[in-house]
N, C-alpha and C positions, 0 to 999 in steps of 0.2 A: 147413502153417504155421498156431498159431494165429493168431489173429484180433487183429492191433494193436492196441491201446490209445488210445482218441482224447484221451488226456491223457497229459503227461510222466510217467513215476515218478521223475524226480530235481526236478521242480516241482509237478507238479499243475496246472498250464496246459496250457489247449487246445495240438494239437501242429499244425504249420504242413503244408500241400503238401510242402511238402521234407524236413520230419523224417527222418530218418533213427534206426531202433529198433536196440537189441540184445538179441534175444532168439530162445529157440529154438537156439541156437548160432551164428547168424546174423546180419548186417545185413539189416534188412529195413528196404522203404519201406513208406510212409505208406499206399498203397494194399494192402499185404500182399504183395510180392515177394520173396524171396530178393535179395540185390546179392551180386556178387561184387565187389568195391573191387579193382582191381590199376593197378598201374603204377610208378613208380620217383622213387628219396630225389634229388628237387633242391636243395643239391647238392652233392659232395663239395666242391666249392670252396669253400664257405662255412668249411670252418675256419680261413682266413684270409684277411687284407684283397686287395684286388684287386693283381695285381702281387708276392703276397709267396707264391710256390708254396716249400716248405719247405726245399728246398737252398739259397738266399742266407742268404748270412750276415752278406753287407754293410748295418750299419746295424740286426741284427739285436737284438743287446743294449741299441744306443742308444735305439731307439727304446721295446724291451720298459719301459725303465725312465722314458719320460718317459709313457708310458700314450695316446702321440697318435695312434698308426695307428685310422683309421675302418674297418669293414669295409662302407660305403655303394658299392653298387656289386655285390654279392653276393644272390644266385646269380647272374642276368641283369641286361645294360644293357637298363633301359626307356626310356633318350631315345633312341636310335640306331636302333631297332625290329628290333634282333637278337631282342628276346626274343619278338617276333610269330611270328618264324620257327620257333624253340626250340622254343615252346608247340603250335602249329599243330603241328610232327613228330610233337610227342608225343603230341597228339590224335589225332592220322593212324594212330597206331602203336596205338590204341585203348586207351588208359589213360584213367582216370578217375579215379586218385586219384595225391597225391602224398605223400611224406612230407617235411617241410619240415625241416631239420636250420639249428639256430642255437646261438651259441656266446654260454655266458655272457661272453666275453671280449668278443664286439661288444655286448653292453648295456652291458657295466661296466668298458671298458678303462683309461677317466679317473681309477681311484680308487675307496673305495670308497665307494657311495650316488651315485657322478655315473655319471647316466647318459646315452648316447648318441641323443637324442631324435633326432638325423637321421639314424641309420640305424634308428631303430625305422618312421617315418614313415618310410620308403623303402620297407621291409619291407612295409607297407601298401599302398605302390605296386605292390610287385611281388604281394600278395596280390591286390589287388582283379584286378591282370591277369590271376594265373591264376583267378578266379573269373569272367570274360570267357569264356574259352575253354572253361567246364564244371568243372573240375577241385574236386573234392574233396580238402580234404586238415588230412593232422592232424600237430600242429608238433612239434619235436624236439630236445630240449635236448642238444645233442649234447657228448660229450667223449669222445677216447680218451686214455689213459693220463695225464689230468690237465687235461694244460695244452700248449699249443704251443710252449711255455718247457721243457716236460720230454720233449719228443720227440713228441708230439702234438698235442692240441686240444684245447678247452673254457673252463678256465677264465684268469681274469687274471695280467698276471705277476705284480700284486701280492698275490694270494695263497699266492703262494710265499714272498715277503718276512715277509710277517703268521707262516709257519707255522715262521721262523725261519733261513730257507734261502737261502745267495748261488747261484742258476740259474748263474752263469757256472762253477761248477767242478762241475755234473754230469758233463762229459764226462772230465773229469780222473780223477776217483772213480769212475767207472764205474755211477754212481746212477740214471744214465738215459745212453741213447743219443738223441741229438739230431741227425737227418737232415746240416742244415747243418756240424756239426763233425765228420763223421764222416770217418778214423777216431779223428782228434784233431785240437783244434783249428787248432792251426798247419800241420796236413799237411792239410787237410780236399777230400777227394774225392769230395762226395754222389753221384757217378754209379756208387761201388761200394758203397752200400746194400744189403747181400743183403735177399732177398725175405723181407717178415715179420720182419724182427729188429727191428723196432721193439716188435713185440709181445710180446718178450721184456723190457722194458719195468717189466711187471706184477710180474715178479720181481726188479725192481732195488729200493733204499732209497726213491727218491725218490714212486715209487709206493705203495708199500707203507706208508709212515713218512705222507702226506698225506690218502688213503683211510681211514687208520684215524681220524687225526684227524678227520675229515671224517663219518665215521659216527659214531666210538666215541670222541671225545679223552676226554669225559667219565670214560669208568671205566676208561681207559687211559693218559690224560693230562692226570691231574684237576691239575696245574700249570700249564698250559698259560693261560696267561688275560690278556685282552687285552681291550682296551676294558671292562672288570671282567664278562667274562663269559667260560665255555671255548671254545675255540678253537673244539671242534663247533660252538657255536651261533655263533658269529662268522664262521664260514663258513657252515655254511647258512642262516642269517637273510638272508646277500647272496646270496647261489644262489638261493633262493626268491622273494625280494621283486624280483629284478631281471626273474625270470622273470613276476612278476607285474605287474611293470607293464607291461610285456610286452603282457600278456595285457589288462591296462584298455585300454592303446592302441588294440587291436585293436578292445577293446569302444565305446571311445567314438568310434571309425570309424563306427558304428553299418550296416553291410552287409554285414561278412563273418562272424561265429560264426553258425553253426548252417546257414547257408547255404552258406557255402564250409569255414571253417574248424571241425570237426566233433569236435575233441578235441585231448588234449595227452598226447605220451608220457613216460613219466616220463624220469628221464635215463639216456642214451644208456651200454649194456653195461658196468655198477656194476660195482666193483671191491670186494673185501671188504680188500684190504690186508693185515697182521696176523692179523685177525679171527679167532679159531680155529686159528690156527697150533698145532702138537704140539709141535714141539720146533725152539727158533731156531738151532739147531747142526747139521740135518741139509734137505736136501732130500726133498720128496715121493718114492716109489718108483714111484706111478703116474702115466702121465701126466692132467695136470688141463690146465686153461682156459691157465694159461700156457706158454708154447712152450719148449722147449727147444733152443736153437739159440744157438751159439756162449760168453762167457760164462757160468755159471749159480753164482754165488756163492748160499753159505745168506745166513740174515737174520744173522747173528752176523755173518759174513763181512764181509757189507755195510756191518752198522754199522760194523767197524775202518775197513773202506775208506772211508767218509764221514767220519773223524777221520783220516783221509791215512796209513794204516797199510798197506802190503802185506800181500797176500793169492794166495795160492795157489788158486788154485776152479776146478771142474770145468769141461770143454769139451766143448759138444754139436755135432752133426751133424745134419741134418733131410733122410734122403734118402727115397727111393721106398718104405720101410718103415720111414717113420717114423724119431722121433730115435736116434741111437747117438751113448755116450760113447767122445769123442775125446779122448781124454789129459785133461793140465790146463795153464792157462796161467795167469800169473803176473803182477798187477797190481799196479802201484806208484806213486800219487798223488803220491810227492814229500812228502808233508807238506800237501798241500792237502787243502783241508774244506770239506763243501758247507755248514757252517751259518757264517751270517753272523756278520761282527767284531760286537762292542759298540759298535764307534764307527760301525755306521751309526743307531746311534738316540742320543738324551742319555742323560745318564746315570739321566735319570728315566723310561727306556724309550720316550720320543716319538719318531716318525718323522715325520720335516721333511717329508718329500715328501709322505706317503700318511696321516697327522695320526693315527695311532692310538697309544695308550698301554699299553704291552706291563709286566704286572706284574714288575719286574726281582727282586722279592723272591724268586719261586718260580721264575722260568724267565730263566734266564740264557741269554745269545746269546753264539756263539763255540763252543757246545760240544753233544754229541749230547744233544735228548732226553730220549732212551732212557735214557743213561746216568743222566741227571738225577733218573729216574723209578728207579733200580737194577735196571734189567734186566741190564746189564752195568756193567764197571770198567772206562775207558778206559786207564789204566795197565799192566796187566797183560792186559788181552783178555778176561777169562774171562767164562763170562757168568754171571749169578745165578739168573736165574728162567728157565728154558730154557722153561717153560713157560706164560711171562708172559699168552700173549694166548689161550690154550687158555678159562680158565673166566672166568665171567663173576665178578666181584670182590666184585658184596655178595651173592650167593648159593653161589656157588663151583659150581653147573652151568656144563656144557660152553654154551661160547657156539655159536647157530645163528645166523647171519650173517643169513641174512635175516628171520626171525621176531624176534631181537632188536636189530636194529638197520638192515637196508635199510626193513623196513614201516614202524615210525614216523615216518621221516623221507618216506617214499610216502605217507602218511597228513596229513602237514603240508605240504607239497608239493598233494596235491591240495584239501586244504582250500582254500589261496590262491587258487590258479586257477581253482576254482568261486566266490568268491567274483567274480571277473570275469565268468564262464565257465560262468552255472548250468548250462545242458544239455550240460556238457563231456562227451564222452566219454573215461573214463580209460583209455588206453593203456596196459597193467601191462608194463613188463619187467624180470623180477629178472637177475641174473647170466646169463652167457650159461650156457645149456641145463640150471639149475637152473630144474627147476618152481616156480612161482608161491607165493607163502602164502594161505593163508586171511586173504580182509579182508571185514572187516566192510560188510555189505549195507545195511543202514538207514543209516546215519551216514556212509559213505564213497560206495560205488558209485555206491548211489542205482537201479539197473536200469541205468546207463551204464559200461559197460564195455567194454575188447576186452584180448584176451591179446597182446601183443605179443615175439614171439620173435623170434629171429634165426637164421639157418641158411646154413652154410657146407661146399660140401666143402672139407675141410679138407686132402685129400691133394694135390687138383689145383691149391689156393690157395696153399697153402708152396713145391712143387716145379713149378710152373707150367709142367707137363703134364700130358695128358690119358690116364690111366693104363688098361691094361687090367684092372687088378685094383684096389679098392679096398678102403675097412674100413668097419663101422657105427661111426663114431666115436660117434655119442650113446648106442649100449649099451656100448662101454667105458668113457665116465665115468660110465654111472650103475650101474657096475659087472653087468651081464648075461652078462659072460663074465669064466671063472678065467684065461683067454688072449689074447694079439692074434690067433694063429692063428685061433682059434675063429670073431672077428668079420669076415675076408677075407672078399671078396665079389670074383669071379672071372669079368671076362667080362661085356661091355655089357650086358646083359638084365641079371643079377645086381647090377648095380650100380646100374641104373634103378629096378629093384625095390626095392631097401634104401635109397634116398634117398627114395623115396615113402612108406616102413614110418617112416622116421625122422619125417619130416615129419608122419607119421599120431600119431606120439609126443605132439609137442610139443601137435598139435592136442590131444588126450586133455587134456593138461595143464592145458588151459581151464578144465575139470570142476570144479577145484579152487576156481576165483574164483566159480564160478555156469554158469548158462546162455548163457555169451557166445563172441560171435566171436574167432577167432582169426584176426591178420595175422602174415604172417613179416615182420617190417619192413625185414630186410634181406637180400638171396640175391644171386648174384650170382658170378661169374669171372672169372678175371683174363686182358686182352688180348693182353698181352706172351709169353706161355706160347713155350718153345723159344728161348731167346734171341731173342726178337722177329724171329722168322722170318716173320713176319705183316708185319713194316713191309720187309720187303726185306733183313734187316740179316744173312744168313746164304744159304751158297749161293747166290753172285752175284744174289743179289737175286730168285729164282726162284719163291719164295711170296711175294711181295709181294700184298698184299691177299685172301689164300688165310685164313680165318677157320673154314675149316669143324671145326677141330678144339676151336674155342674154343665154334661150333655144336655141336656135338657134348657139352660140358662143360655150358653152360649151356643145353641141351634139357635135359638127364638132370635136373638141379637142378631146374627147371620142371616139367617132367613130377610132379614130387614134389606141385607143390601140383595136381595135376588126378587122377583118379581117383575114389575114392569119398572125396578128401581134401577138394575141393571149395575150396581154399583161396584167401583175401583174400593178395596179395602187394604189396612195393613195390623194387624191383629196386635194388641199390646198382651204377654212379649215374651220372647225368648229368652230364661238367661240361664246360660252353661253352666252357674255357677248357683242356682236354687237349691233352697234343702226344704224339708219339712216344718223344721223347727223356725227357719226363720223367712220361710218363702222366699221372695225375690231379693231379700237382703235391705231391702230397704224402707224402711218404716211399717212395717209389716204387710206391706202387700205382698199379695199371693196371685199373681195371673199368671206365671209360667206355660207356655202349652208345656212343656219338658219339664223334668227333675231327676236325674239321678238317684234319687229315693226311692224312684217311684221304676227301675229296673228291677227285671228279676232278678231274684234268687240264685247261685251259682250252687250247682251242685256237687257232689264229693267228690267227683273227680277233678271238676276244677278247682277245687281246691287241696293243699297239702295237705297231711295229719296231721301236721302240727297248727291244721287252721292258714297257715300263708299261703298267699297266692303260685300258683304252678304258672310261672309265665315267661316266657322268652326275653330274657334281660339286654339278650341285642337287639328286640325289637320292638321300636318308638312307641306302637300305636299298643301295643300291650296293654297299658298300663297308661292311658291319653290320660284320662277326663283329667280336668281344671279341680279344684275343692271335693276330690276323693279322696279320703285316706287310703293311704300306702300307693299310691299312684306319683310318679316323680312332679308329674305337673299343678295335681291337686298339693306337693309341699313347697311348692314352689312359691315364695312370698319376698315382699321385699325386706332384705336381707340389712338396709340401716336401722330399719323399726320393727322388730317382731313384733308378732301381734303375743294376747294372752290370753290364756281361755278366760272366758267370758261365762261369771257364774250366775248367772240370771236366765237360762236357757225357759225355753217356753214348756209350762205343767202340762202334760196330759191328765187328762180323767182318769184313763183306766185304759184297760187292752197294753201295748208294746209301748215300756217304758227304756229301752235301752238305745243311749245315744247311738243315732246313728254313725255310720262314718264320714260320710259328708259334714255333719256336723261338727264334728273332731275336729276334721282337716280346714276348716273354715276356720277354726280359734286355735290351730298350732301354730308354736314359736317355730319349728324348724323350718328350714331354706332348702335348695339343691345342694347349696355349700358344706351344710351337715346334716346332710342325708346320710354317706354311706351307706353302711351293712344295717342299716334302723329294722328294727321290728315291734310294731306295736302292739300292746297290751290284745290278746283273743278278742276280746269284747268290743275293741276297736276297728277289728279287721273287716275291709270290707267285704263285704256279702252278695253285692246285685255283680253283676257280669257285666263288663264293659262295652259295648259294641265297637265294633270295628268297620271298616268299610267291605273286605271280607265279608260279614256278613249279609250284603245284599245279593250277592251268590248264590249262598245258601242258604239263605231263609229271609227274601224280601220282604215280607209282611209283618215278621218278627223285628227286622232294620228299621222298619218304618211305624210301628208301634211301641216298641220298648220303650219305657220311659215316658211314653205320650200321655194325655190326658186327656179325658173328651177327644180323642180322634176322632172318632167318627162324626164330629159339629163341626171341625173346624175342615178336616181335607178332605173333602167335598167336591163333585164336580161341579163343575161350572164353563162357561164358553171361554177360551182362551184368547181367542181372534176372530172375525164373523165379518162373512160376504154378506155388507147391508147391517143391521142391527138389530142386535137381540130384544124383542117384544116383549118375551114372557122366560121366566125363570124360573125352575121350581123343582127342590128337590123333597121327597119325602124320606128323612133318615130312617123311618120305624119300618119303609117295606122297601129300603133303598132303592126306589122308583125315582127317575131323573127325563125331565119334561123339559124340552127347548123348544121355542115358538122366536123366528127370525122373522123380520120384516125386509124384505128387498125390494129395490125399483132398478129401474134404468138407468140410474145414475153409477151404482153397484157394478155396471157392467167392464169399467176398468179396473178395479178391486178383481174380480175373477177371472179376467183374461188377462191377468199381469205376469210376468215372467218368471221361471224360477222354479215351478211347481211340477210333482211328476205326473199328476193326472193331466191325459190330452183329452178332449171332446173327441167328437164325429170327424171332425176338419181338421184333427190334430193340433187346435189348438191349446197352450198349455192354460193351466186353469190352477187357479190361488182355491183352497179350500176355509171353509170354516174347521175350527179345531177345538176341541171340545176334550179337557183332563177328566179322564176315565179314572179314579185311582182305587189301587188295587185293594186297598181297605175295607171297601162297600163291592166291589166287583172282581175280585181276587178267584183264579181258577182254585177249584177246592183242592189241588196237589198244594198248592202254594200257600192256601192259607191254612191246610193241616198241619203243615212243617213248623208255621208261627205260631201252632195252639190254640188254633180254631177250628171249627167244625162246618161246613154247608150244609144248610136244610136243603137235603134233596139229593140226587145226583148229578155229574157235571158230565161235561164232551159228550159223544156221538154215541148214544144210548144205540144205535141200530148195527155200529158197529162199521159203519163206513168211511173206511179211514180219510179216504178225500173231505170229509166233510170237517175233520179235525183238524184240516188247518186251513181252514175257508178263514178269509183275509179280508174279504169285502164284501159288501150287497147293494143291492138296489131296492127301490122304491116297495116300502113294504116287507122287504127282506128281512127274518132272524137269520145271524149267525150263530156259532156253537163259539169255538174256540180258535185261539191263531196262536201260530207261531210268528212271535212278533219281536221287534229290536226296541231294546233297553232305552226308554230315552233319561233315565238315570245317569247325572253325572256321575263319574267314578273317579279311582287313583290313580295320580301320577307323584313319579319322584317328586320330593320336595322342592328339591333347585328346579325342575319344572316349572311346577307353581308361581314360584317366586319370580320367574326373570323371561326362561324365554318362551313360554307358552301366552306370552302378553298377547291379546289380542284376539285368542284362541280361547274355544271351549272345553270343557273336561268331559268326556265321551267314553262310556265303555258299553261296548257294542256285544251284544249278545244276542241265541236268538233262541226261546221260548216265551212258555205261555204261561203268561200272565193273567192273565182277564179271562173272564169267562160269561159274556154279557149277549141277553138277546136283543137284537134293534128292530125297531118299527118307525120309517121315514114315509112322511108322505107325498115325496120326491124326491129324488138324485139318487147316488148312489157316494159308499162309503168303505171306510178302510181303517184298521186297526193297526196301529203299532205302539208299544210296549205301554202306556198309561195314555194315549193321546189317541183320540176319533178322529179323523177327516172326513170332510163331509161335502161331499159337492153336487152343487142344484143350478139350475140352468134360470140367468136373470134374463125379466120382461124388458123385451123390445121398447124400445121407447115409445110415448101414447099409448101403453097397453097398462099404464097405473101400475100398484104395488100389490107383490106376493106374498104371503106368508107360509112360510115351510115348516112342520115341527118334527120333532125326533125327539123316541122316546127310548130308554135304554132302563136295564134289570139285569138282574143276576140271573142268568138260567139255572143255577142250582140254589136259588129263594136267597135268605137275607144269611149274610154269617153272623154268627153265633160266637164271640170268646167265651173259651175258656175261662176256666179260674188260670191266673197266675199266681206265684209265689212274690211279693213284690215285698221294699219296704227291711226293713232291722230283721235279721234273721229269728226263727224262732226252731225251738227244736221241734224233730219230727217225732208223731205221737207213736204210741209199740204197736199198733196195725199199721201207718204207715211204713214203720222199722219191719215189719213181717212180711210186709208184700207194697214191693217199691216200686209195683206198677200204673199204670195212670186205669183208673177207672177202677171197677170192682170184679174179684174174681175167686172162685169158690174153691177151696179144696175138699 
C-alpha cells in the first residue's frame, strides 16, 4: 500500500487520526491500513413514515395531498432504547459501516422549499448514536421507482402534481402499480402483490414520463416550465438543495462528518426513463434492467393508456428460466387520465396548495405531455416521432444516458454537498450494472471517491428460491453472450464461482472513475423464499424457523465479495420494524437480516397466568421493540392519523395460522396517548422475548442470534484492517474454516511502524497490526454457545488440564491457541442523556473480561493475539528490494463446527402432554 498522504487531496488540510483515504483501490486509514467497510443499509423502513408499511391505504391519498406525515421516528426509536439494542447486534455481528438510506420525501414533504427541520434534527439523533457504537457510514438518497405515490419511494407527492399528474388514477391507467391498490382500487388485496412486480414499475408511463423530465425535460420537454424555469431544473434544484441542507445540518452538528459520516451517495438506482429509447411502438427484445412480469405495455401504449384509451399489451411470466411471454391482456381505464384537470390550478396556472406557477401558455393540464410536445396524436393513437427520445435534439447524436444527462446532474449534486461536506467522499452509482462515466478528477472527485454498485441475484430474488442452476445475469446485459444458454451456470460451486466473477466485474468498473474503492451498496436475499416455508406457513408448520436455504443464497452472494475480490459491502437491510406477514413492510419484500417474529418463545415464567407480560413498568428497555404488541413503543403511532387493521393480511397454506403480534401492533389504532392500563385480547399477546442489552452478559450468542436470520452467511469473519492487502479471502460456513492470505511489501513498512499500537517488536518499536472479526457465532467458546442453545461438536479449553494454557492470549508462527480470556469489544449501555449529548465524540464500550472464542490458529509468520471477537496479527514487512510477502492465517473452532439447536421461534403454539409431562430439554426415561 503506498504511503498516505498526511494532507487531504480534496482540501489540502492536515488529515485527522480517523481520516479515512481512497486510494490504491482501497479504503485505507490514516495509519496506512487496508479497511474493508462492510455491514448493512439501515433502513429499509425508512421509505416511509413510522406506522405507514405500504399496503394501508387508509388515509393514504388524504394525507399524500396535505404533505403532513413526518417520517420522525425512522429508522430506530432513540427514546425507548430499542435502538441500544439494534445497534449493539449489529456491532456484535461485526459491521462497521452502514449505509444510511433517506427519502427526499421526509426533507420536503410540506411543499416545496419547506422543509422538515425535526426529522432532520432527529436524523442527527440517531446519527450521533450510531457514531457511539463505532459505526461508520455514508448517507443515501434513496428512491425506488420515483416516489411512494407511484408504487415506491423517494421523492414528494407533490412532485407529481408539479409534473402535471393526478397520482390517484395510476392504478386505473396501469402507469404504475401501487402496493396498497393492488389489484385495483376498490378490490385492493396488498397481500397478493407477486414478488418483484413492483419493479416492473420502470416500464410503466409514470416512471418513465417523470425520469425523463427529471434528467432530460429540457431537450425533451422544453414546454414544460414552471415557476419560469424547465421542469428538470425545478425538480432538481429541490432534490439537491433539500439534500443539501441536509447535509449543512449535519455540518453545523459539528461531530459527525468525517468522523462518523464519511460520504454521500448519489441517488439511489437512476432511472434513464425515455432517455435513448429506439422506437416508442415496440418493446426491447433483450432483457434489460426492467422486469418483465405480468403487464408490459410499449411507451406508445402507455401513453394511450394514460389518456384513458384501451390497450391491448403483452403478458409476461417470470419463472425458474427466467421471463416467458404469456399471451396478452387487455386494459381499459374507462376514460380515466393520470394528468391532472385544469381546475386544480387558476386559470393563471397557480396551485393554491403547493403556490407554484405552471406556464399555462405552453403546457396545458388535462392532457398527455407527450402529446403536447408531438410525439404522438391523441385522437387517432398514432404516434409521430417513434423515435422521439433516441437522439439528442440540438446535435441529432444518439443520446448516452448517463454521459449526457445522469453525470451533470452527479456533477451538481456533488458540487452542493461538498460545499457542506468538504472531505465528502463521493459515492458514484450510475444505473444499476451500467459502468460508471468518466468524471472529472480535479474539479469533482477531488481523490474522494468510491464506486458504488449494487448486486443482486436476480434469479433467487424474483422466484424466491434457491435454485440449482443459475445465470451470469451481468454478462447477459452487458451483452457477453449471443445466448441465455450460454450464460447457465449449473450446480452450487458453479454458481458461487460466477457470482464472485460478477462481483470481480463490477469491482473492475472502478478503473474507470480512477484509483478507488469499490462498495456493493446493496446485496442481499429474500426471506420469504418457498412460500414462507421459513415462518411455518407450509407443511404443518415443519420448517418453521429452518433458514438454511436462505443460508445457503445469501453465503453464495457473500462469498462473491471475499476472494481475491476483497470487497467493501453493505447488506440490504435491517428493519426493526419487519413481521412475517408483511416482510420489510414495503411492497412485499422480505430481506430483513432480523424480525421480531422470528425471536423465541417466552416461557411461563415470563409470562403471567393470565398470559401478560411479567415486566418492570419502570423499566424503558422492558418492553423496547418498535411494532410489538403490548410493547409502549411498538403502540406508539402517529397519533393525528390512526392507522386501521388492514383486512387483507397475507394467507398461509397450512401450519401456524394465528396473527402474530407484530402484526397486530403494525395495524393498531392506539397511541402512547391511549395506551393506559390496555390489555390485549390472549391471542394477541406477545409471545417471543424481547432482547435487551443485558442480555449480552448473559448469554452473548443468544444477543446476537435471536431474531437473526441466515446468521451464520451474513456475520462472518473477515479482515477488518490489513498491514499491506488482503490477496485471498475465504471462508468455508459448513466446516467454519476461515483462510486469510495478505500480500505485503516495503512500501507497507509505515502502516506497521505507525504509532498507537500495543505490540512492540525486538527494538521496541510500536507496531499497527492486521485485525481480523473472529465472531463468536462460527467460533463461540462452547460455555457461551451452550447458554444460547447451541451445542459444539466436540470438546473445548485445555483437555490436559493445564490451566495456564486456558488463557493463552497470543502465538507465534504456527502456533494453536486453546482459549483467552479476553475484553469485550461489544459496544454496550450508557444512560440515555449520555447517548444523546455528552458522550459526543466518544464510543460505547463495555469492558469485560472472558472467553469468548474458542479458535485454533495456524500462521505462517508473526505472531498474534485475541481480544473479545477481534485477532491481531502481526508480521514483520520486506526490507525494501526484497519484493513482496505473502502471509496466511488460518483459524477453526477447536471444539469443530456449532450445531443450533431447535428454537421455539415465530406465534406461539401450545405444548404437546409429553412436553407438559417432562419439560426438560432433551429426552429422559422414567
Amino acid at each position: 500500500m503506498p504511503k498516505v498522504p498526511s494532507t487531504s487531496p480534496a482540501t489540502g488540510k492536515p488529515t485527522s487520526p480517523s481520516y479515512i483515504h481512497t486510494t490504491a483501490c482501497n479504503f485505507v486509514d490514516n495509519a496506512g491500513r487496508t479497511l474493508l467497510l462492510r455491514g448493512v443499509n439501515l433502513s429499509g423502513s425508512s421509505k416511509a413514515p413510522v406506522g405507514r408499511p405500504s399496503y394501508i391505504l387508509d388515509g393514504f391519498w388524504d394525507d399524500a395531498e396535505t404533505g403532513s406525515e413526518s417520517f420522525v421516528g425512522q429508522p430506530l426509536n432513540i427514546d425507548d432504547g430499542s435502538a441500544d439494542v439494534h445497534l449493539a447486534r449489529l456491532r456484535g455481528w461485526g459491521f462497521n459501516m452502514l449505509r444510511f438510506p433517506v427519502t427526499w420525501e421526509a426533507l420536503e414533504h410540506a411543499g416545496p422549499g419547506k422543509y422538515d427541520y425535526d426529522f432532520i434534527d432527529y436524523t442527527i439523533r440517531v446519527l450521533r448514536k450510531c457514531k457511539a457504537y463505532g459505526f461508520k457510514i455514508f448517507m443515501d438518497p434513496h428512491q425506488d421507482i420515483w416516489s411512494r405515490f407511484s408504487g415506491g419511494s423517494g421523492a414528494p407527492f407533490w412532485t407529481l402534481a408539479a409534473c402535471g399528474i393526478d397520482p390517484r388514477n395510476l392504478t386505473a391507467t396501469q402507469s404504475a402499480i401501487i402496493h396498497c391498490e393492488y389489484p385495483l382500487a376498490h378490490i385492493a388485496d396488498p397481500a397478493t402483490l407477486p414478488a418483484m412486480i413492483w419493479s416492473t414499475n420502470y416500464g410503466r408511463l409514470l416512471s418513465q414520463t417523470v425520469f425523463t423530465l427529471f434528467f432530460a425535460g429540457r431537450d425533451f420537454a422544453p414546454h414544460c416550465i414552471i415557476d419560469g424555469v424547465n421542469i428538470q431544473d425545478y425538480l432538481q434544484d429541490h432534490y439537491i438543495e433539500a439534500l443539501g441542507v441536509l447535509a449543512d445540518r449535519i455540518r453545523d452538528a459539528g461531530d459527525l462528518l468525517d468522523e462518523c459520516v464519511l460520504g454521500w451517495d448519489s441517488m439511489n438506482e437512476p432511472f434513464e426513463g425515455l432517455c435513448g429509447w429506439d422506437s416508442l411502438s415496440s418493446t426491447p427484445t433483450q432483457q434489460g434492467s426492467t422486469l418483465k412480469k405480468g403487464s408490459y405495455p410499449t411507451p406508445a401504449q402507455s401513453f394511450r393508456l394514460g389518456m384513458g384509451q384501451p390497450q391491448t399489451v403483452e403478458n409476461w411470466t417470470f419463472g425458474s428460466f427466467g421471463p416467458r411471454r404469456d399471451g396478452s391482456v387487455t386494459i381499459d381505464p374507462k376514460g380515466i387520465k393520470i394528468w391532472a384537470e385544469p381546475s386544480t390550478e387558476t386559470t393563471e396556472g397557480v396551485h393554491e396548495r403547493w403556490g407554484w406557477k405552471r406556464d399555462v401558455a405552453q403546457w396545458k393540464l388535462g392532457t398527455c405531455l407527450w402529446a403536447q410536445h408531438g410525439v404522438w396524436d391523441i385522437e387517432t393513437g398514432f404516434v409521430l416521432q417513434d423515435d422521439y427520445f433516441r437522439y439528442l435534439p440540438a446535435t441529432g447524436e444518439p443520446v448516452e444516458f448517463i454521459a449526457d444527462y445522469w453525470r451533470p446532474h452527479f456533477e451538481r449534486y456533488a458540487a452542493r454537498v461538498r460545499r457542506a461536506h468538504p472531505e465528502a467522499i463521493l459515492f458514484v452509482q450510475p444505473p444499476v450494472f451500467a459502468p460508471p462515466p468518466k468524471i472529472e478528477e480535479d474539479s469533482v472527485l477531488k481523490g474522494r471517491c468510491a464506486y458504488s454498485a449494487h448486486y443482486y441475484d436476480g434469479l433467487t430474488l424474483i422466484t424466491r428460491h434457491w435454485n440449482w442452476f443459475n445465470a451470469d445475469a451481468l454478462g447477459l446485459l452487458r451483452g457477453n453472450y449471443s445466448n441465455t444458454l450460454q450464460a447457465v451456470k449449473i450446480g452450487e460451486s458453479a454458481i458461487r464461482n460466477s457470482l464472485q466473477e460478477q462481483l470481480g466485474i463490477l469491482k473492475s468498473d472502478a478503473a474507470i472513475l480512477g484509483p478507488y474503492p469499490t462498495v456493493i451498496g446493496e446485496i442481499g436475499t429474500p426471506f420469504d423464499m418457498d412460500a414462507k416455508r421459513s415462518y411455518g406457513w407450509t407443511d404443518k408448520g415443519k420448517y418453521l424457523g429452518d433458514y438454511s436455504r436462505q443460508e445457503k443464497a445469501l453465503d453464495a452472494s457473500l462469498n462473491g465479495g471475499d476472494g481475491s475480490n476483497g470487497l467493501n459491502w453493505t447488506v440490504w437491510t435491517y428493519c426493526a420494524d419487519h413481521t412475517h406477514d408483511w416482510g420489510d413492510g414495503w411492497n412485499m419484500e422480505d430481506l430483513s437480516l432480523w424480525s421480531a417474529d422470528d425471536l423465541p418463545e417466552m416461557d411461563e415464567q415470563e409470562l403471567g397466568m393470565d398470559g401478560s407480560l411479567n415486566a418492570d413498568e419502570d423499566d424503558p428497555s422492558a418492553l423496547y421493540d418498535p411494532m410489538v404488541a403490548g410493547s409502549r413503543a411498538g403502540l406508539l403511532r402517529n397519533q393525528s392519523k390512526p392507522n386501521v387493521i388492514n383486512n387483507h393480511a397475507p394467507k398461509r397454506k397450512s401450519g401456524l395460522s394465528t396473527p402474530t403480534a407484530v402484526t397486530v401492533a403494525a395495524a393498531s389504532s392506539l397511541s402512547l396517548a391511549t395506551l393506559g392500563s390496555i390489555s390485549l385480547p390472549e391471542k394477541y399477546q406477545p409471545r417471543q422475548r424481547q432482547p435487551r442489552l443485558e442480555d449480552w452478559i448473559a448469554d452473548p450468542y443468544g444477543f446476537l442470534t435471536s431474531g437473526a436470520r441466515a446468521v451464520r452467511a451474513f456475520c462472518r469473519p473477515w479482515p477488518t484492517k490489513v498491514v499491506g492487502v488482503p490477496a485471498d479471502i475465504k471462508f468455508d460456513i459448513a466446516k467454519a474454516t476461515f483462510k486469510l492470505v495478505v500480500r505485503v511489501g516495503a512500501e507497507d513498512a509505515a502502516s506497521a511502524l505507525a504509532p498507537g499500537e500495543e505490540d512492540e517488536d525486538e527494538k521496541g518499536a510500536q507496531r499497527k497490526a492486521t485485525e481480523i472479526f473472529v465472531p463468536l457465532v462460527h467460533f463461540g467458546a462452547t460455555d457461551v454457545v451452550r447458554v444460547g442453545g447451541c451445542e459444539g461438536a466436540g470438546r473445548s479449553g485445555n483437555e490436559s488440564g493445564d490451566e495456564s494454557c486456558a488463557v493463552v492470549s497470543s502465538g507465534k508462527s504456527s502456533a494453536v491457541g486453546s482459549r483467552w480470556a479476553s475484553t469485550v469489544d461489544l459496544p454496550g449501555s450508557l444512560p440515555m442523556s449520555d447517548l444523546d449529548g455528552t458522550t459526543q465524540g466518544s464510543e460505547v464500550d463495555l469492558e469485560e473480561t472472558r472467553t469468548l472464542v474458542d479458535v485454533s490458529v495456524k500462521v505462517s509468520a508473526g505472531r498474534w493475539k485475541v481480544e473479545g471477537q477481534t485477532l491481531r496479527w502481526w508480521y514483520d514487512v520486506p526490507k525494501a528490494g526484497k519484493g513482496v510477502k505473502e502471509y496466511t492465517i488460518e483459524i477453526k473452532r477447536r471444539a469443530g463446527v456449532i450445531k443450533p439447536l431447535a428454537v421455539k421461534r415465530g406465534p406461539r403454539r401450545d405444548k404437546s402432554w409429553c412436553e407438559r409431562l417432562c419439560d426438560q430439554p432433551g429426552c429422559c426415561v422414567m
